[in-house]
Legacy VTK file of the C-alpha trace (Angstrom):
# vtk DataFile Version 3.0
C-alpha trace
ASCII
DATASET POLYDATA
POINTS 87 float
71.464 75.856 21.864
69.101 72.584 20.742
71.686 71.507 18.310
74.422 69.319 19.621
77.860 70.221 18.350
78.800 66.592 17.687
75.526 65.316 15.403
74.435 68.677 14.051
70.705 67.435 15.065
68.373 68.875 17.948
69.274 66.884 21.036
66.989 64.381 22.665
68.673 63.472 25.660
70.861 66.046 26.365
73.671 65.879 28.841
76.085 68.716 30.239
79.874 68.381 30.731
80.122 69.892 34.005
83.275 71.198 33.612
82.787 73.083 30.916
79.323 73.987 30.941
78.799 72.373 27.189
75.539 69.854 26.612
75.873 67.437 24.084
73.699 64.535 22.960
74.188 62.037 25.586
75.356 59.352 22.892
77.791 61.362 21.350
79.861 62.934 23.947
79.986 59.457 25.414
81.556 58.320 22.634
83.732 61.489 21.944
85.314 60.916 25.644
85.787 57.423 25.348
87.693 58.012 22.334
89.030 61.311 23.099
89.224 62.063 26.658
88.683 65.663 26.309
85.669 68.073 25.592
85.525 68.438 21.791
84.622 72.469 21.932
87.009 73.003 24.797
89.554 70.533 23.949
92.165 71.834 26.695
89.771 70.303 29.076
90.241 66.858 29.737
86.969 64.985 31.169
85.962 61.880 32.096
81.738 60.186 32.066
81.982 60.992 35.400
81.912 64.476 34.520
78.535 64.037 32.072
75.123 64.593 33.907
71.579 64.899 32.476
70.702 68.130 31.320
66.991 68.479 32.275
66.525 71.503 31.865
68.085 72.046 28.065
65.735 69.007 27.626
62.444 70.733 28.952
62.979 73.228 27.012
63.336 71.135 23.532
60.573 69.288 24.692
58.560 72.821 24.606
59.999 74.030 21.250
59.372 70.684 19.627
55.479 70.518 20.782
55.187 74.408 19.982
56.751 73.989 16.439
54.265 70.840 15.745
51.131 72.646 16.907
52.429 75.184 14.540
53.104 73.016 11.660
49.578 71.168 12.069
48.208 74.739 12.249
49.673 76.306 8.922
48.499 72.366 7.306
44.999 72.752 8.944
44.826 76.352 7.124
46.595 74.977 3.792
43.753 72.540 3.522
40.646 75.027 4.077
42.175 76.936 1.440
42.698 74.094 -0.920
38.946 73.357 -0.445
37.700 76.767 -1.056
38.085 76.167 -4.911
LINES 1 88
87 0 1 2 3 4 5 6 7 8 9 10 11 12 13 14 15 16 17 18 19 20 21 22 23 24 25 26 27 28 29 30 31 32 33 34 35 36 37 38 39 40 41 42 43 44 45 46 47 48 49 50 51 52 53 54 55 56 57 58 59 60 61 62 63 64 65 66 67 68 69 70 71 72 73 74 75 76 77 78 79 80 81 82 83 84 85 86
């Protein structure tokens, strides 16, 4: 759900195609419409930049994960280290 479809990469500034529901990185589905016209999952819908809002709440939420997952990462380093200094 943090991955956009179009860059494989966890979003940063995530944005929703209202009509179908999808969140992309806001980059990416820009350029997929201009080029395309139409949502690249749900390609039977046609959409328009118009139809491409902010998704605050998918971004929130990465926001979260992303300071959780560092915490966690400095953690298991901190812990990595006091072992590497027992010797």
């Amino acid at each position: 759900a943090y991955v956009c479809a179009l860059t494989r990469e966890v979003m940063k500034n995530p944005a929703v195609v209202g009509r179908t529901g999808r969140s992309y990185e806001r980059a990416a589905i820009d350029a997929w419409i201009a080029r395309h016209g139409r949502d690249p999952v749900a390609t039977s819908v046609k959409v328009t930049r118009e139809d491409v809002a902010p998704n605050r709440a998918v971004r929130a939420s990465i926001e979260r994960y992303v300071a959780r997952e560092t915490a966690r990462r400095a953690r298991g380093a901190a812990t990595a280290n006091e072992g590497a200094n027992e010797d």
